[in-house]
C-alpha positions as CSV (number, residue, x, y, z in Angstrom):
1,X,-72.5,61.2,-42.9
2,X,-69.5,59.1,-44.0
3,X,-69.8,55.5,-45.7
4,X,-68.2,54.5,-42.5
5,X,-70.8,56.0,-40.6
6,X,-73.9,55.1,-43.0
7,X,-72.1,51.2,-41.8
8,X,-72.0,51.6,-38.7
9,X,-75.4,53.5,-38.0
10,X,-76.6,50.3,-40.1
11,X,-75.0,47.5,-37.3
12,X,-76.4,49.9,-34.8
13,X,-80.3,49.5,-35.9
14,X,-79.9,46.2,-37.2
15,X,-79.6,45.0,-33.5
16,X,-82.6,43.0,-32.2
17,X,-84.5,43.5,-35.5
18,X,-85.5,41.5,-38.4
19,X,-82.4,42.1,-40.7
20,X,-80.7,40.8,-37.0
21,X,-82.3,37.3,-37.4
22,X,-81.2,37.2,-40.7
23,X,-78.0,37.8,-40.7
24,X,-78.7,40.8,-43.3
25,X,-75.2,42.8,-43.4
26,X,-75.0,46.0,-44.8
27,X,-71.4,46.4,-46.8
28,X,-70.8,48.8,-49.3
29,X,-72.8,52.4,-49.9
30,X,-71.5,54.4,-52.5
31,X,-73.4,57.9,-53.7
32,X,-76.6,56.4,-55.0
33,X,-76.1,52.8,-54.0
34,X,-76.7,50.3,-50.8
35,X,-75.9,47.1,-50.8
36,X,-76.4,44.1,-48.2
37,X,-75.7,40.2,-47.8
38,X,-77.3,37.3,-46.2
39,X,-76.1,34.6,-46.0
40,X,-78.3,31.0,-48.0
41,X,-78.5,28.6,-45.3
42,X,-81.6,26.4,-43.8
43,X,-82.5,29.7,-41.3
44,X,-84.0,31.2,-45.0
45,X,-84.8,27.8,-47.1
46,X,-88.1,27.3,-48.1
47,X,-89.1,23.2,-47.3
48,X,-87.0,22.1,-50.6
49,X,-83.9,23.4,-49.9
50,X,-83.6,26.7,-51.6
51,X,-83.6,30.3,-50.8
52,X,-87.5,31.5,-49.7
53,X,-88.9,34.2,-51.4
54,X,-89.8,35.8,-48.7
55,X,-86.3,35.5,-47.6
56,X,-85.4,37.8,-50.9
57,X,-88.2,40.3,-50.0
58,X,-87.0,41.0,-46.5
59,X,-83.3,41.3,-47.7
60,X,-84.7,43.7,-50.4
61,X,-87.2,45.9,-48.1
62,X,-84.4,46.2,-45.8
63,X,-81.7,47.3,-47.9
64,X,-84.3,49.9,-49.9
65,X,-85.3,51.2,-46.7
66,X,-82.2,52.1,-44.8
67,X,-80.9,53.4,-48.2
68,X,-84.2,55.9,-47.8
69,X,-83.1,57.0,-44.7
70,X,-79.3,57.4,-45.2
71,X,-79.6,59.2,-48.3
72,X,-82.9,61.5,-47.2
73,X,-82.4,64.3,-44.4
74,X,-84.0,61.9,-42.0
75,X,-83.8,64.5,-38.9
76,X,-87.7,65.3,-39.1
77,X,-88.8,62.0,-41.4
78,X,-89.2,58.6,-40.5
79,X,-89.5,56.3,-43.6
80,X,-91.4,53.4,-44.3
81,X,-92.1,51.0,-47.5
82,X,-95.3,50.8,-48.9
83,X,-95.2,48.8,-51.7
84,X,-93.4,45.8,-53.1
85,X,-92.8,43.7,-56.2
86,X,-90.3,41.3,-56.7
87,X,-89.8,38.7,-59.3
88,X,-87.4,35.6,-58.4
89,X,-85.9,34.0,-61.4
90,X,-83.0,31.6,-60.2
91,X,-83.1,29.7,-57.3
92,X,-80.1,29.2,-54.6
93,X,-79.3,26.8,-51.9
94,X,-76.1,28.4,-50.1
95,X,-73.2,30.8,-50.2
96,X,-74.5,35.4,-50.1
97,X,-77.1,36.6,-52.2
98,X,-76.6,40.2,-52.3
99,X,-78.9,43.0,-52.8
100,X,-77.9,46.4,-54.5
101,X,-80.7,49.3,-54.0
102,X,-80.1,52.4,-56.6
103,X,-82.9,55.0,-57.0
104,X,-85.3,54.9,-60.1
105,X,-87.3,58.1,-58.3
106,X,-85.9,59.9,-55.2
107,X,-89.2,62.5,-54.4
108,X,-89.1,64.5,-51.5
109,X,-92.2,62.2,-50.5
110,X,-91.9,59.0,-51.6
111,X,-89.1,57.3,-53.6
112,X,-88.3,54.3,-55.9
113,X,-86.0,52.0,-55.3
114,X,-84.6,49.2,-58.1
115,X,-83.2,46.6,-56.4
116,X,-81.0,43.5,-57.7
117,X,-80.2,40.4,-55.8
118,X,-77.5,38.4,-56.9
119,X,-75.5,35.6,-56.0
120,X,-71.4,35.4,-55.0
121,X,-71.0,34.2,-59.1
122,X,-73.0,37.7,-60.1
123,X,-76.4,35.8,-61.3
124,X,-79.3,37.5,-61.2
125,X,-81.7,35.9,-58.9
126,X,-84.3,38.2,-57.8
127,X,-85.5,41.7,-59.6
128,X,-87.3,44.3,-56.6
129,X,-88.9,47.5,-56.7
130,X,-89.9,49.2,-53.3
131,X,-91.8,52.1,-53.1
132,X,-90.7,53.9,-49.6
133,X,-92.4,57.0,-48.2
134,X,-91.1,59.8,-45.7
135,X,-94.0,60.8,-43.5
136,X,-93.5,63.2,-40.5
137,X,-91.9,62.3,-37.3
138,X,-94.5,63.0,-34.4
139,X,-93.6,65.3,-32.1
140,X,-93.5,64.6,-28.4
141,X,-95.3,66.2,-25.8
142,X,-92.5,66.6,-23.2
């Protein structure tokens, strides 16, 4: 699959999803990199103003994850995360954060994911790790 491809297949499940309501953007994949962008405004403040930490979590799981599945032969595999850490250490209140998934372990089974969340200057703002796993697709009956 081409970058171009691994951007459009991400536009294409994005639709009526989480990363949707978000306005999560997936915009640059390189060999052993995805990275995404949402946009700081009130839709991911928590009360006082700033970006929500769960905000940075979702943007995080959602860029980890769809780097699992372009990078993974996903024809048999679904993946799914099953853990997450995160540690927030700047706060924002508008402009991009942007998250950067590379792979600390890539196991046929389950892999580990670094990811960094900055802002448009380049400030770190949230460190990630996600643990993803590639379990079986079921097969159908038909």
């Amino acid at each position: 699959m081409t970058n171009e491809e691994i951007l459009e297949l991400s536009k294409k499940v994005s639709k009526n999803t989480l990363m949707e309501t978000l306005d999560i953007e997936f915009t640059e994949v390189g060999e052993d990199y995805l990275i995404a962008r949402m946009p700081v405004t009130s839709k991911v403040h928590q009360p006082d103003g700033v970006l929500h930490g769960g905000a940075s979590v979702a943007l995080a799981e959602s860029v980890g994850s769809l780097a699992s599945y372009v990078f993974l032969d996903t024809n048999d595999f679904i993946v799914r995360g099953i853990e997450i850490s995160a540690n927030h250490l700047k706060s924002v209140s508008e402009g991009y954060v942007f998250a950067k998934a590379t792979y600390l372990h890539k196991g046929r089974t389950t892999q580990l994911w670094n990811i960094r969340i900055t802002d448009e200057a380049e400030n770190l703002i949230s460190v990630v790790k996600l643990t993803t796993i590639t379990l079986p697709k079921k097969k159908s009956n038909a």
